[in-house]
C-alpha positions as CSV (number, residue, x, y, z in Angstrom):
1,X,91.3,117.3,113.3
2,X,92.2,114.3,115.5
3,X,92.5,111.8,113.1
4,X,94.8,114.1,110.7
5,X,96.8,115.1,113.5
6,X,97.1,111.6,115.0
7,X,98.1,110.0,111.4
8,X,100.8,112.8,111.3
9,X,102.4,111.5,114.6
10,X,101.6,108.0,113.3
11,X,104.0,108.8,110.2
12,X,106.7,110.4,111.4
13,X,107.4,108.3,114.3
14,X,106.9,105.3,112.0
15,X,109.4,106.6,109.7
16,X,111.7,107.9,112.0
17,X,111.8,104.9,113.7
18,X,112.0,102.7,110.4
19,X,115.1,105.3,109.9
20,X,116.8,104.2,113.2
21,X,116.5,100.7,112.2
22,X,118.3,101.1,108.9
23,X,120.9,102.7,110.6
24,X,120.4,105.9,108.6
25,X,123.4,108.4,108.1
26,X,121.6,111.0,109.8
27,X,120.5,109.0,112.7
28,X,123.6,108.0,113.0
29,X,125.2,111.5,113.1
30,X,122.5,113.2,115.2
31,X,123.1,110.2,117.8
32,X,126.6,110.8,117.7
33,X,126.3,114.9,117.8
34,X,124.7,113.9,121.3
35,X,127.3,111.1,122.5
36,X,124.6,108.2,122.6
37,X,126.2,105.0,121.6
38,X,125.0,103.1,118.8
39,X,124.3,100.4,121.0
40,X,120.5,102.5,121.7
41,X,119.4,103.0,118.4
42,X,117.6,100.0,118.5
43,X,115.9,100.4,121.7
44,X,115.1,104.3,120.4
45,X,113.4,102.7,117.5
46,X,111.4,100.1,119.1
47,X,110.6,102.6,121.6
48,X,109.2,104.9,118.9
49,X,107.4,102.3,116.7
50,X,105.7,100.9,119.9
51,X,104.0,104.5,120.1
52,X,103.4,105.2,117.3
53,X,101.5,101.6,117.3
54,X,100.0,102.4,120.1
55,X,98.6,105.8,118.4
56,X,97.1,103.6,116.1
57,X,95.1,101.3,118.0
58,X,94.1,104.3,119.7
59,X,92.1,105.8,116.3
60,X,90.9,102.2,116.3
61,X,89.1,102.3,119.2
62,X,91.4,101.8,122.3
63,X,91.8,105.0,123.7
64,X,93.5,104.1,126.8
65,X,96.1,102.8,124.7
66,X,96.2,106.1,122.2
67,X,96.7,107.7,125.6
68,X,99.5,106.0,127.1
69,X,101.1,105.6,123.6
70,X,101.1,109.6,123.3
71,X,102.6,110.2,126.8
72,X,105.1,107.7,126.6
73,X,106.1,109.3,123.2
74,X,106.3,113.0,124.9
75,X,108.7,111.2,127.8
76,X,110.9,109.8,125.0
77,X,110.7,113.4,123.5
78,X,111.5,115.3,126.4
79,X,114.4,113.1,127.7
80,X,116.1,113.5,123.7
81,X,115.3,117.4,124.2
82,X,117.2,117.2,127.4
83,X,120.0,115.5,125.8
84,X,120.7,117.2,123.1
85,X,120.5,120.4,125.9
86,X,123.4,118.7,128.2
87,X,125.7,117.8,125.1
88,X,125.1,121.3,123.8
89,X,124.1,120.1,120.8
90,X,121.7,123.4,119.5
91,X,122.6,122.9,115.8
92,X,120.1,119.6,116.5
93,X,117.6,119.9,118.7
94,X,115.2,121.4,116.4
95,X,114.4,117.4,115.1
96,X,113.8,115.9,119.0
97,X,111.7,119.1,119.9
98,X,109.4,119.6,116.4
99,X,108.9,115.5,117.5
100,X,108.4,116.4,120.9
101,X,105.6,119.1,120.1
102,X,104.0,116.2,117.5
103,X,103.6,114.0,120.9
104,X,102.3,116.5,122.9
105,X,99.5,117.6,120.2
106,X,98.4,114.1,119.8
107,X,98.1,113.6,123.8
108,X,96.2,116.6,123.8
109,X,93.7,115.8,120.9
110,X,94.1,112.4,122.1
111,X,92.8,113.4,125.6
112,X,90.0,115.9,124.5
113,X,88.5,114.0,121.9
């Protein structure tokens, strides 16, 4: 169940980060529906790719890594949850917080492997 759940978190961050990058139209738009300039997508995607990189050296065999990787995605998680909250912006905060859940069950699996 670890792995599956960990390769889940692996893909979508990897994609939604790839996403960012390309400057996708509904990147783009959900940024925008939260006023964070464009200037920050590429931080947000590096950001994102570094864990989910770090998720994967963690199935490789460095947990500590898999371990910081997965909190540091839950912190980027909860701060875009709290965003989208102060902007108001309920129409799209389903997308940060189904992320933000993804992060939290790979630091738990992560943790009680």
């Amino acid at each position: 169940m670890y792995v599956i759940i960990t390769i889940v978190v692996i893909a979508a961050n990897g994609f939604i980060s790839i996403a960012t990058l390309a400057h996708a139209k509904f990147v783009i738009a959900n940024f925008g529906e939260v006023q964070v300039r464009p200037s920050v997508l590429p931080l947000a995607a590096v950001l994102q790719l570094a864990g989910a990189a770090g998720l994967l050296l963690g199935l490789l065999g460095w947990r500590a890594i898999g371990i910081a990787a997965a909190i540091g995605l839950v912190l980027f998680f909860v701060v875009a949850v709290i965003i989208h909250l102060r902007s108001r912006a309920f129409r799209s905060i389903s997308s940060p917080a189904i992320f933000l859940l993804l992060a939290i069950g790979a630091l738990l699996v992560e943790v009680l492997r």
